[in-house]
N, C-alpha and C positions, 0 to 999 in steps of 0.2 A: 148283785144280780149280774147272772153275765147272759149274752144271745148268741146261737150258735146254730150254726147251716143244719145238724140233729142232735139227736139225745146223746151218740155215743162221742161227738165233739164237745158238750157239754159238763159231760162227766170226766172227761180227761182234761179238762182243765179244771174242776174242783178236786181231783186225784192231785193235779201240779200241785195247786195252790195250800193241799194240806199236807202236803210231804215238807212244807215249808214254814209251817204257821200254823198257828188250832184254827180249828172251823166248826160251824155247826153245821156239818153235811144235807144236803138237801137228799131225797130217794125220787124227785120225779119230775119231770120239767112239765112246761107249760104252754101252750098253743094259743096264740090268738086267730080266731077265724078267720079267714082273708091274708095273712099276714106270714110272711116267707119266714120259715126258722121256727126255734123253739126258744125257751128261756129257761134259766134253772136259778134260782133264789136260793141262796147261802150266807150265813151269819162269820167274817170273819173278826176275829181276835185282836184287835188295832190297840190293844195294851200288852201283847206278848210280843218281847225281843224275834226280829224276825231267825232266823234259822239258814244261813249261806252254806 
């Protein structure tokens, strides 16, 4: 999971993260009420050789 100032902050770092390594892409972030930011939940790959 990562937190991020908005959605399109959010999604460019699971863009980084899968240009690098499989992932199971998230399509939508997350609001908590009250609570500054968003979140977006992604499944990565922690037995695939990373990708330099």
């Amino acid at each position: 999971m990562i937190a991020a100032a908005d959605g399109e902050t959010a999604f460019a770092v699971q863009a980084a993260l899968a240009a690098r390594c499989a992932i199971a892409p998230a399509d939508r972030t997350t609001r908590e009420p009250g609570e500054p930011g968003v979140r977006l939940r992604f499944f990565l790959d922690l037995h695939q050789e990373a990708v330099l």
